[in-house]
N, C-alpha and C positions, 0 to 999 in steps of 0.2 A: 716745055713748061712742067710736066710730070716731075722731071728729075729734079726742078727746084722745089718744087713744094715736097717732094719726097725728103729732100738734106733739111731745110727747113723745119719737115717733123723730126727727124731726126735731132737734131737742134736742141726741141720744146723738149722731147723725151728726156735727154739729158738733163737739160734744167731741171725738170722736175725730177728725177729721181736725187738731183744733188738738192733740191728744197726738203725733198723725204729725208733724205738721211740728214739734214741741215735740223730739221724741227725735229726729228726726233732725238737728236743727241740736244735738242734746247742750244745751239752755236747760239752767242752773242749776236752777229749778224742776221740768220732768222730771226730770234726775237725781237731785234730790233725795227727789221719790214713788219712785224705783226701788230697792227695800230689799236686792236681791242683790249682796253683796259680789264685787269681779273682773268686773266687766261691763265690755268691753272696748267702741271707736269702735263697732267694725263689729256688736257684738251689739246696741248702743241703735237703730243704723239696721235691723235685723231686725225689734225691739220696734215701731221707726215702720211698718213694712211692714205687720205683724198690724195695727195701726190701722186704716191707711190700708185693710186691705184689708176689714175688717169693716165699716168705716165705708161702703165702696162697697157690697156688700152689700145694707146696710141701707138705702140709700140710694133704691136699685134697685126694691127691694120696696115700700118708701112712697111714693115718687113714686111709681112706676106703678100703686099700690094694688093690688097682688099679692099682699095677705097672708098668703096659704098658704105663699109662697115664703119670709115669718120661721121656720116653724118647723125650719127646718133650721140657722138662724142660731143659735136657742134650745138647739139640740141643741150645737150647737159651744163656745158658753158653759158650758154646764152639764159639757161632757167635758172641759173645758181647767181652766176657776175651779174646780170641786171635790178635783179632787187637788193643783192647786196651792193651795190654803188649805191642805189638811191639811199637805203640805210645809212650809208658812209659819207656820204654827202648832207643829209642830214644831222647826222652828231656831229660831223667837222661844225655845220654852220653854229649850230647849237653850243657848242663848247668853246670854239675858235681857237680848233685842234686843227692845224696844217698836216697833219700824217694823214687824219683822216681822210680828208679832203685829196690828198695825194692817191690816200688807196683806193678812193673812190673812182675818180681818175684811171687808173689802171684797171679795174674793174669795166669799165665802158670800153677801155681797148680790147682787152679778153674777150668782153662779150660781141663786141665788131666782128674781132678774128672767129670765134663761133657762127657767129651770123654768115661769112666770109666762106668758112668748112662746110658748113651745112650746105649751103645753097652751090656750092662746086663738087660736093662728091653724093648729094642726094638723087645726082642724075644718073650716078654711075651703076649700073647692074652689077647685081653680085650674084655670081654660081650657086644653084639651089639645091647643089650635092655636096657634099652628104646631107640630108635634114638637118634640122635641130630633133634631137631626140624628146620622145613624148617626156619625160622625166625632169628635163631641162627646162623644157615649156613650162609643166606646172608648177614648176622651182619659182619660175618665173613673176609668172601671177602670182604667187605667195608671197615674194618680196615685194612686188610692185603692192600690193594691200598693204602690208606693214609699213612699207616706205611711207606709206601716205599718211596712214594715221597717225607714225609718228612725226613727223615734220608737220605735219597739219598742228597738233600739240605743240610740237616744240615755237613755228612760228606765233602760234598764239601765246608762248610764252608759258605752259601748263608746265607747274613746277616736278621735277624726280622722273622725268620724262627719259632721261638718259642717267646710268648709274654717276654721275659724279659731279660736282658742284659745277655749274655757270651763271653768268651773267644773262640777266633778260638781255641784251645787245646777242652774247654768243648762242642762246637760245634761238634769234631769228635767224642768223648766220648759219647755225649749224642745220634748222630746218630746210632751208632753201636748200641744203648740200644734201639733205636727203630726198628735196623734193626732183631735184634735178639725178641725182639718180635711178629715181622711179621713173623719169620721163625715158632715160638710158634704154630702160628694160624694157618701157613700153613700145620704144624702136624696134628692138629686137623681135617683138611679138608682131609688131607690125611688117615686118622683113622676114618672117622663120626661116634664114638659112644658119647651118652652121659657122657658117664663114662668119657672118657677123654675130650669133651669140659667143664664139669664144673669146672675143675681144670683154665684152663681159665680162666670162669666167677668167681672164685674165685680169681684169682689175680688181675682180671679189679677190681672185687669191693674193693678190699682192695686198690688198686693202687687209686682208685677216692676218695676215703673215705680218704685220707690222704692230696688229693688235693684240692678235691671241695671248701673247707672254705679258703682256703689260696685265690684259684683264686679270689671265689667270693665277698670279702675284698680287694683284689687289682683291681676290674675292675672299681671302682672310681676315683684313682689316678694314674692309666697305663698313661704312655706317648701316644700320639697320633695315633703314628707311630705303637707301638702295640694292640690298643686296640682292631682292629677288629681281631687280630690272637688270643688274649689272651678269646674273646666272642664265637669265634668257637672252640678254644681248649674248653673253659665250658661246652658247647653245645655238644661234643663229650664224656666229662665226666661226664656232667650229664646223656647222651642216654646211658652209658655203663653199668653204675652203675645201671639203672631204668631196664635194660634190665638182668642183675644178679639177682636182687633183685627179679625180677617176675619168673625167669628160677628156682631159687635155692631156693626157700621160699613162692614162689604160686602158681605154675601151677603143676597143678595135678598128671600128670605122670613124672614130674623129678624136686620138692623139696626134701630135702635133709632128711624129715622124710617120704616120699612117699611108705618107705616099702624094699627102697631097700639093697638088703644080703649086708653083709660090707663083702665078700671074690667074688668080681666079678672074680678077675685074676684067671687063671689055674697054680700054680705055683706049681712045686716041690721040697720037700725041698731037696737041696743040701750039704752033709757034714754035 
């Protein structure tokens, strides 16, 4: 059973980094699966960034065969896909927009297979060596506070809430995707091993790495109004990224060639 859900991640991984790179080059065919009307350049390169950053994630966990460290991935699916379908099911009915309606639809599959991850790999133990380092921790908590407040804003619709123009519709979409990232982190705190925080810091880096150049090319010509939200969202994604990059590639006891078994999990095979 392992090895199929193993190719199977595998699988999603791939799609989604071909949907990152798909939105953020704006392909004709992403835009065309993207059913929210007013989605501007720079919100399609956000949509590639959640990608790219799930996809790392996911990535993380099946290669190193860490599967305890999926069900916090499961948890993020299930908090993000479930109120956005009821959303999308909503303006579909409202408008008697069939995309909607479709992407709503797909949105309840996502959030099944979430449902699905979570409850198959949250039994799994995960190795409690090396720690999560003290530093990582309270990285942690600081985004999960932020995460909240903003998504709490942006669901409510609170206008300048993120540096660049959307739609009240992509305001509740976008907050859910931050509120289901905060649930992420709050796994992690919940689990402190390293094992499952770098799964994490592998999707903050992929998620910054796909932003950084965009922001820091529009903090030129930002309207007024956003440019101090657009200079602390930078500020956030540059410290996230600088803070991966030293956890997962220099610091001694948890870079990613530091030695450690690629079999942490206790897994039996099943069937």
């Amino acid at each position: 059973m392992i090895k199929y859900v193993r190719y199977t991640l595998f699988f999603i991984c791939f799609v989604q980094f071909l949907l990152a790179m798909a939105f953020f080059l704006q392909l004709p065919f992403a835009v065309n699966l993207w059913p929210f009307q007013g989605t501007t350049p720079l919100t399609f390169i956000f949509i590639s960034s959640i990608f790219a950053a799930a996809a790392a994630s996911t990535l993380w966990a099946t290669a190193s065969e860490n599967y305890g460290a999926l069900a916090g991935i499961g948890l993020d699916y299930i908090a993000i896909l479930t109120p956005v379908s009821i959303l999308s099911f909503q303006l579909g009915a409202s408008s008697g927009n069939a995309q909607l309606t479709a992407y709503g639809i797909a949105c309840v599959l996502g959030s099944l297979f979430g449902l699905g991850l979570l409850l198959w790999s949250i039994r799994i133990p995960m190795d409690s060596t090396p720690s999560m380092p003290g530093f990582v921790r309270w990285s942690f908590v600081i985004f999960i506070i932020a995460l909240l407040i903003v998504s709490t804003q942006l669901i409510l619709q609170v206008p300048n809430v993120i540096p660049w123009k959307i739609t009240p519709e992509l305001s509740v979409v976008i907050g859910w995707m931050f509120l289901g990232a905060a649930l992420y982190f709050v796994y992690a705190l919940l689990r402190p091993s390293w094992v499952n925080a770098a799964g994490q810091l592998a999707g903050f880096l992929a998620y910054d790495v796909v932003l950084i150049v965009p922001f820091l090319t529009r903090l030129p010509t930002t309207a007024p109004e956003q440019q101090m939200g657009l200079i602390i969202y930078t500020a956030v994604v540059s410290y996230s990224g600088l803070l991966a990059i030293y956890y997962l590639f220099i610091h001694k006891s948890t870079r990613v060639w530091a030695g450690m078994p690629s079999k942490r999990s206790i897994v039996k095979e099943q069937g």
